[in-house]
N, C-alpha and C positions, 0 to 999 in steps of 0.2 A: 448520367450523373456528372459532377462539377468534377474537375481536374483536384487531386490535392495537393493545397500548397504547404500545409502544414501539418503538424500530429500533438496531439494529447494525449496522453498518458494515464491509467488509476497508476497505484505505485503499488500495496501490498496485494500479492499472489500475479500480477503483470509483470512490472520491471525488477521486482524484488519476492521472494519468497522463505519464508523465516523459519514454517514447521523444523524442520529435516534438522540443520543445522544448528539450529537456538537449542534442538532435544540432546543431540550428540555434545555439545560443550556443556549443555546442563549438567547434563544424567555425571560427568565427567568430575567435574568442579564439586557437585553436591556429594561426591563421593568420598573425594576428598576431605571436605572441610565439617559434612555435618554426621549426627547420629545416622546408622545404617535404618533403622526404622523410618527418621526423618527423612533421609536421603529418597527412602522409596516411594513414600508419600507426595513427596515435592513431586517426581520423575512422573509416577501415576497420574499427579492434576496438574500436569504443566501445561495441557492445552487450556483451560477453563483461567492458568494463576496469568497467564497469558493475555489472554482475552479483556480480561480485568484490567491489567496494568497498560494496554493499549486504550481501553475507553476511559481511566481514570484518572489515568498521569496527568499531570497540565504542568505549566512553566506558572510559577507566579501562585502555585495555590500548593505549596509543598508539605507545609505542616498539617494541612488539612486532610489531603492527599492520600500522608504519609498514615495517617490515624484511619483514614478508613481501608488501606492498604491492610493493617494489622488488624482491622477486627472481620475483612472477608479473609484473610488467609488461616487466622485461628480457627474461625470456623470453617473450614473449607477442609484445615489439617489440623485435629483434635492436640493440643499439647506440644503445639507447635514455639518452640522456643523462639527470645527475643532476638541471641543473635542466627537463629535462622531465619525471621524476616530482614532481619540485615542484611543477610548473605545473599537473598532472594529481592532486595532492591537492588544491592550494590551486582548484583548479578545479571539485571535487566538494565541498567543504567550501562553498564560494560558493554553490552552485547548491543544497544541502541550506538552504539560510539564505534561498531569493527562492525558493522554490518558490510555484505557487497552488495553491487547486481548481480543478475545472472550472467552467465558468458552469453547469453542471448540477447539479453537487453545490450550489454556492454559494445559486442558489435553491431548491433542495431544502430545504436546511437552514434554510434561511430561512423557508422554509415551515413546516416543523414547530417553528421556533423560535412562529412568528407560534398555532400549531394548540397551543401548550405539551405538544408530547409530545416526553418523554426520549427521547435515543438515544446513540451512544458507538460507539466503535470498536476491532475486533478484528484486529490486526496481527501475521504472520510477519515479524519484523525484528528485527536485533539492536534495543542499548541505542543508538545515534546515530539510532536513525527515531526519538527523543522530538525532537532538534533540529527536522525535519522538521513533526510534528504541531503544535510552535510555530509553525514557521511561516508553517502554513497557518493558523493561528487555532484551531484544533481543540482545543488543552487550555481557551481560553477560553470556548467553544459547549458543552463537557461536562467533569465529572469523570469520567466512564468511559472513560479511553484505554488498552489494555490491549496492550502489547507485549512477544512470546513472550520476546524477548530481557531482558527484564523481568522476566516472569510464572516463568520457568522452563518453560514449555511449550506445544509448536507445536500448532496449528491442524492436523488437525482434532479432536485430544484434547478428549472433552466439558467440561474443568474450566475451560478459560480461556472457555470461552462461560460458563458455570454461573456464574465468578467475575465478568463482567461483568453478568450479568442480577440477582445480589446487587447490585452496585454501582448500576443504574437501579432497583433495588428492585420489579422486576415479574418476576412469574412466566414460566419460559419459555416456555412456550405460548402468553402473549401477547405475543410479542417475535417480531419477521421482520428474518430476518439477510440482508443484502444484499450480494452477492459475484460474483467473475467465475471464481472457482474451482470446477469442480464437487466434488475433494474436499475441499480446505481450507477448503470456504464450504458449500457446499451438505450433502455429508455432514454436516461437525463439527456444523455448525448442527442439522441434523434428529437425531443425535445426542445433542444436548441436550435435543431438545424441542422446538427452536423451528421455527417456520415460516420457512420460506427462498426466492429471488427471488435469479435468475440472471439477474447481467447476462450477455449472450451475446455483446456483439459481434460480432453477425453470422454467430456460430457455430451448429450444428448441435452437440445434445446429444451427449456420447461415446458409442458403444457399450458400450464397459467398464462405464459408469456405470447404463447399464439396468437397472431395477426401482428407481434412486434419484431418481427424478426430482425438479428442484424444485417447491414449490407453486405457483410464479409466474416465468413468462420475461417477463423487459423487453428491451427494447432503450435504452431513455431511463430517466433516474433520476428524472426527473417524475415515471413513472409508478406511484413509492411511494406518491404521495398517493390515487393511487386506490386501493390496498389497503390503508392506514391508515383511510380514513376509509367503507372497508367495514363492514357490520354482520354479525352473526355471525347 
C-alpha cells in the first residue's frame, strides 16, 4: 500500500461523540427548568429529539425549521408546552456552541499537528454542524472541513472525498480515511481511492459489508500514528 501522507476524518461518533454527555447536561438543565412529567419525557426521547434536530436544523431556513421542530416534538411528547420547545431549542443550540473532542482525537491531532501532516474532515450534516466544527476548534486545525449539507452531497458519494483530498492537496491513495461507519466511511472512502481504518467500537464487522473490508481496525484513535507513520 501507498505511504500516508494525509488523514480524513467523519466527525460525529470518530473525533467527537455527544450521546453520554448532551444526556447528562440535559437530564440536568430539563430538571431544573421544566415540569417533572415534561422533564421525564424530554430525558426518555432525547436520542430520537436528537436525531431530529441533527437532520433538521439548517442555517438560513430557521422559521421553517423552527415550525417543524414544534410539531415533531408535540407529537413525539403529548402536551408538551411552548416554553418547553424553547427550552429544548435553546438547549440544543447551547450544547452545539460547548461541545469538545475527545481526549483522543484532541491528542491525535495534536499529534499530527506536531508530525505536519495535513488532514480535514468529512461530515454527513446539514449546514449547522459548521457551528459545531467551530466549536470544537476544527475550522482552526484545517481548511479542509467538508459538510454534505454544504458540499451538496452525502458520504459515501466518491466526490465529496475526491473534493477534500483536492483541498489537502494529496493524492487519494495517500490519504487514510478514518470513520465508524462501514458504508459512509469505509465504503465512500475505498471508493475514492483512499485507504480506510474503522473505528469499531467494539463492534464486529457487518456481514452485509463482506468482501468490503477496511484496511485497518482500530479501536483507539492513537492508533493512527502507527499507520501514518508506516512505510510503504
Amino acid at each position: 500500500m501507498n505511504p500516508i501522507n494525509a488523514v480524513l476524518f467523519d466527525l460525529d461518533g470518530t473525533l467527537y461523540e455527544n450521546n453520554e454527555e448532551l444526556e447528562d447536561w440535559a437530564r440536568e438543565r430539563a430538571q431544573e427548568l421544566l415540569q417533572p412529567i415534561q422533564a421525564e419525557e424530554l430525558i426518555r426521547n432525547l436520542p430520537q429529539i436528537l436525531a431530529h434536530l441533527e437532520s433538521r436544523t439548517s442555517a438560513g431556513s430557521r422559521a421553517e425549521s423552527s415550525a417543524d421542530r414544534s410539531l415533531f416534538l408535540r407529537g413525539l411528547i403529548p402536551g408538551l408546552t411552548a416554553p418547553a420547545i424553547e427550552f429544548i431549542t435553546e438547549m440544543y443550540e447551547s450544547w452545539l456552541q460547548h461541545v469538545q473532542l475527545t481526549p483522543d482525537a484532541s491528542e491525535l491531532l495534536d499529534a499530527l499537528d506536531s508530525a505536519a501532516v495535513p488532514y480535514g474532515v468529512v461530515t454527513n450534516a446539514p449546514r449547522s454542524q459548521r457551528i459545531k466544527t467551530f466549536s470544537l476548534g476544527l475550522d482552526a486545525r484545517s481548511d479542509c472541513i467538508f459538510i454534505s449539507g454544504e458540499f451538496g452531497v452525502n458520504k459515501p458519494d466518491p466526490s465529496i472525498f475526491q473534493a477534500a483530498a483536492t483541498c489537502l492537496g494529496v493524492p487519494c491513495g495517500q490519504i487514510l480515511f478514518v470513520g465508524d461507519s462501514p458504508e459512509n466511511d469505509i465504503t465512500g472512502a475505498h471508493s475514492a481511492g483512499m485507504q480506510a481504518a474503522w473505528l469499531r467500537h467494539g463492534r464486529l464487522w457487518p456481514e452485509e459489508h463482506a468482501g468490503q473490508e477496511p484496511d485497518y481496525v482500530i479501536d483507539r484513535l492513537m492508533e493512527v500514528t502507527a499507520v501514518v507513520s508506516r512505510k510503504s
